[in-house]
C-alpha positions in Angstrom: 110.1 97.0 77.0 110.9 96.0 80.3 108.8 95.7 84.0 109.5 97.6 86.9 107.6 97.8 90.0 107.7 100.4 92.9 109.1 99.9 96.1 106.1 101.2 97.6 104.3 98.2 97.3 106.4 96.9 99.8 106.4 99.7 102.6 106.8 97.5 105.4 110.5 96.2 104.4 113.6 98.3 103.7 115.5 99.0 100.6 116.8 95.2 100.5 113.9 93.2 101.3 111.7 95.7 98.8 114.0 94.7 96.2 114.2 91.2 96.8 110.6 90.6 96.7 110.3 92.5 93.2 113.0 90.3 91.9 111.3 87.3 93.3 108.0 88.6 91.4 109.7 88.5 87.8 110.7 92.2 87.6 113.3 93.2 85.7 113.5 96.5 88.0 112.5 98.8 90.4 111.5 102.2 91.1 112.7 103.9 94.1 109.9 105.1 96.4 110.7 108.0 98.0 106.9 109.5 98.7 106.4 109.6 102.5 107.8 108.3 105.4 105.6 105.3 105.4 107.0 104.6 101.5 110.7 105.6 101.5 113.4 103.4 100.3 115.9 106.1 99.5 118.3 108.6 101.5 119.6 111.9 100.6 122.5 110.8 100.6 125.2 110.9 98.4 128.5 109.6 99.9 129.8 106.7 98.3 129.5 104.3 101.3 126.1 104.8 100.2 126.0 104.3 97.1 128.3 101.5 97.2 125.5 99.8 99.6 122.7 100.1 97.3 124.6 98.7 94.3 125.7 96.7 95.9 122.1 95.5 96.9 120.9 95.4 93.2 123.6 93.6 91.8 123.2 90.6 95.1 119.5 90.7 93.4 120.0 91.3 89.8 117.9 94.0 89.6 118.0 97.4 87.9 116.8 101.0 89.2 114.8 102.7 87.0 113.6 105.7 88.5 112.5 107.3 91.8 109.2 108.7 92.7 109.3 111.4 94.9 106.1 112.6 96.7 104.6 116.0 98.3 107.2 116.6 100.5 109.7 117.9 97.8 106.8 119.4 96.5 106.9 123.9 95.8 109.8 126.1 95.2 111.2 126.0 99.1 112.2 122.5 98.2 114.4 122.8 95.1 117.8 122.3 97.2 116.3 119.0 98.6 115.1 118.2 94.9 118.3 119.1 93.3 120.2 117.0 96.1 117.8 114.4 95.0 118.8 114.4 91.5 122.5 113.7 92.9 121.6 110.7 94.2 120.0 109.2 90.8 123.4 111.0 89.2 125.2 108.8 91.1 123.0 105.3 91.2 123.0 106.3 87.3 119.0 106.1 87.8 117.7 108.5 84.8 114.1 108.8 85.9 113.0 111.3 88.6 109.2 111.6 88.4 106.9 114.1 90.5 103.7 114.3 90.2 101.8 117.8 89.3 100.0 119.9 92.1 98.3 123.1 91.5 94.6 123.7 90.3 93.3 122.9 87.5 92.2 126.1 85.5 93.6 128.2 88.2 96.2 130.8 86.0 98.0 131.4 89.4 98.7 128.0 90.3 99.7 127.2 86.9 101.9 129.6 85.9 103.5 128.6 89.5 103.6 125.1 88.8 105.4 125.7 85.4 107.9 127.9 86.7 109.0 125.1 89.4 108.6 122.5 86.9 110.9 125.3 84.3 113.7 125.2 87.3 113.5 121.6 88.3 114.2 120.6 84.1 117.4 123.2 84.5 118.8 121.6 87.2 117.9 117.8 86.1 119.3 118.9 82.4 123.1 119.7 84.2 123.1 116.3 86.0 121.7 114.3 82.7 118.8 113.3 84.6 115.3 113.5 82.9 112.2 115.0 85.2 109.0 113.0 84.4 106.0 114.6 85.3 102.8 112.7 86.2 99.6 114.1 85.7 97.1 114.3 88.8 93.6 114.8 88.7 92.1 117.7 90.0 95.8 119.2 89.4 97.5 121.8 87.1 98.9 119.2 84.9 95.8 116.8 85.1 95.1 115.5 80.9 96.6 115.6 77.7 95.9 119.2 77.1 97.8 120.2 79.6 100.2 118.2 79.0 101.1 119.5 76.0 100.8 122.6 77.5 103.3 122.3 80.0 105.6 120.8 77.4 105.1 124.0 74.7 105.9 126.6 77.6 109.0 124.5 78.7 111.3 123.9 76.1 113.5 121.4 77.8 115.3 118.1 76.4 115.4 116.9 80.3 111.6 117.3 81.2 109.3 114.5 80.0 105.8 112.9 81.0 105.0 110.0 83.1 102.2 108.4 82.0 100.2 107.5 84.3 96.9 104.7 82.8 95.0 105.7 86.2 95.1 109.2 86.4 94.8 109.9 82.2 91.1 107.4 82.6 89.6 108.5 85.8 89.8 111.9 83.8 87.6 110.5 81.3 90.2 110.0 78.4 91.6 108.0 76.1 94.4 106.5 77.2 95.8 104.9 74.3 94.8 108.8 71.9 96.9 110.5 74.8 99.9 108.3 74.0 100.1 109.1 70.5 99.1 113.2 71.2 102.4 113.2 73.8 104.3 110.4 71.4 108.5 111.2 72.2 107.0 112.8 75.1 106.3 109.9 77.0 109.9 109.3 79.5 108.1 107.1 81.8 104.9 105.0 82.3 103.1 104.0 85.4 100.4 101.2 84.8 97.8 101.3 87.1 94.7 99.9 86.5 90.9 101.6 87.3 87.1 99.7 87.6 84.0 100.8 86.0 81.9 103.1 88.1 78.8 105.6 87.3 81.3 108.1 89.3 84.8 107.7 87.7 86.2 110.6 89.1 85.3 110.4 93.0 85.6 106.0 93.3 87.4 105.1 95.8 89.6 102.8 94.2 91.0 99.7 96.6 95.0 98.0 95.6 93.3 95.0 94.1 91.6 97.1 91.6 94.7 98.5 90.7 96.1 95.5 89.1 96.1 95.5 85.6 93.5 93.2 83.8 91.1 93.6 86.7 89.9 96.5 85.1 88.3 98.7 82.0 91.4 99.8 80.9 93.1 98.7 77.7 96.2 98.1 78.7 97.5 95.6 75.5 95.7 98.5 73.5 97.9 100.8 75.3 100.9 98.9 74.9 100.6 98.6 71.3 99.9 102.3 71.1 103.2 102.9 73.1 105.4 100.8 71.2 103.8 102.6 67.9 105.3 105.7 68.7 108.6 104.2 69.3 108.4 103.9 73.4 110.7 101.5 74.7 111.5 101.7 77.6 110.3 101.0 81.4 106.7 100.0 82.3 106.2 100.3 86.3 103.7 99.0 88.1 102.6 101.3 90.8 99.8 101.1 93.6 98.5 102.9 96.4 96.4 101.7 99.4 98.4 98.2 100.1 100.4 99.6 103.1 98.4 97.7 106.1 98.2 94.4 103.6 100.1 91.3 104.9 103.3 90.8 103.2 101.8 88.1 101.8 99.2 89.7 99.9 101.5 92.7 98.8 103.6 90.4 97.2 100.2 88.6 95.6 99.3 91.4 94.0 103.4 92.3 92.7 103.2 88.8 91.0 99.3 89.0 89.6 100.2 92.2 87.8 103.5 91.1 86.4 101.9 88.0 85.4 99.2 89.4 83.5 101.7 92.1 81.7 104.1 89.8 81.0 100.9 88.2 78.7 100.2 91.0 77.3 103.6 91.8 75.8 103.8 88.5 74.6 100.7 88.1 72.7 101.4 91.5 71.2 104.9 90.5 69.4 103.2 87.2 68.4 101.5 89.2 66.3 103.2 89.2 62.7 
């Protein structure tokens, strides 16, 4: 397996400076934020000026793309041309990872069955670029726990839709995280590690960036990781937070290099294990 973090830690440099501070922190990637204005490190832009510019950037730094995030702005079925452009930029930066998180209602038929039907065309039009859509569950949301999950994945028979597997969202729901990896098994595409505190209201705490580093926490993440490398995940583990944005640079990159740290241990301690 291999570390990534999200550029969105580091909203207040651009695309270069993101990446250099990741690769300073030990990454061995990144994942392109491209979620608001205030979190963007990528243009919908595909000329090859362009993309010549941002290899160009990871190579100076060593540093792989893994995967953009894309937020609520390419959200509903008015935005499939700007999602479909979106998928020819990772075509061209040969990122295969677009993730979205879900929308909707939970429980709400409507919703759902409009959610699906977006997520149905999105897969179609990742599937013809080679591009896999990773879709992350959300509280509150249509696609919000395993169940649905697996929902979404029965009605939508598609090699190019996946799930992103997000440790935060799966345990503020109030499950498992480690039963839901081995329920969605091939499933998984993508994983976002995120880490959540104990609290008598899981589902309506606040949660603050420091609490989002892994270890700090009640999750299991080396549980986790053992459960994901069970059902034969090996891939890209990204470290995402939320809620850093008005932190010094300083503490943002603090925070990069605690969490890395502490995975890093994790992995290791796990293939020690004979």
């Amino acid at each position: 397996m291999k570390f990534g973090c999200s550029t969105a830690l580091f909203n207040q440099l651009d695309l270069y400076g993101a990446l250099q501070h990741i690769a300073w922190a030990g990454y061995d990637g990144a994942e392109l934020s491209f979620t608001s204005d205030e979190t963007r490190h990528l243009e919908l832009n595909v000329k090859q000026t362009y993309v010549n510019e941002v290899k160009s950037i990871t190579d100076k730094h060593k540093i792989e793309l893994f995967a953009i995030h894309t937020g609520g702005k390419l959200y509903g079925q008015e935005n499939i041309k700007s999602m479909t452009k979106l998928f020819d930029v990772s075509q061209k930066l040969n990122i295969p990872i677009v993730t979205l998180a879900s929308r909707g209602k939970f429980a709400d038929k409507e919703a759902t069955k409009e959610e699906f039907k977006y997520f149905k065309k999105l897969s179609q039009e990742a599937a013809s670029r080679h591009i896999t859509l990773a879709v992350k569950p959300h509280v509150g949301a249509s696609v919000c726990n395993t169940a649905t999950m697996l929902q979404m994945l029965d009605e939508i028979d598609s090699p190019a839709l996946g799930i992103n597997l997000d440790t935060m969202q799966i345990y503020k729901g109030g499950e498992d995280v480690s039963e839901t990896v081995h329920q969605l098994g091939k499933k998984i595409v993508h994983v976002h590690f995120r880490e959540y505190p104990d609290s008598p209201d899981r589902l309506h705490y606040e949660v603050r960036a420091e609490e989002e580093i892994p270890g700090r926490g009640n999750v299991d993440f080396p549980k986790i990781i053992s459960s994901l490398k069970k059902v034969g995940y090996d891939k890209v583990i990204i470290f995402d937070v939320s809620g850093a944005m008005t932190y010094p640079l300083s503490r943002q990159m603090g925070i990069a290099a605690e969490a890395r740290g502490y995975l890093n241990r994790c992995l290791q301690e796990l293939t020690s294990i004979p």
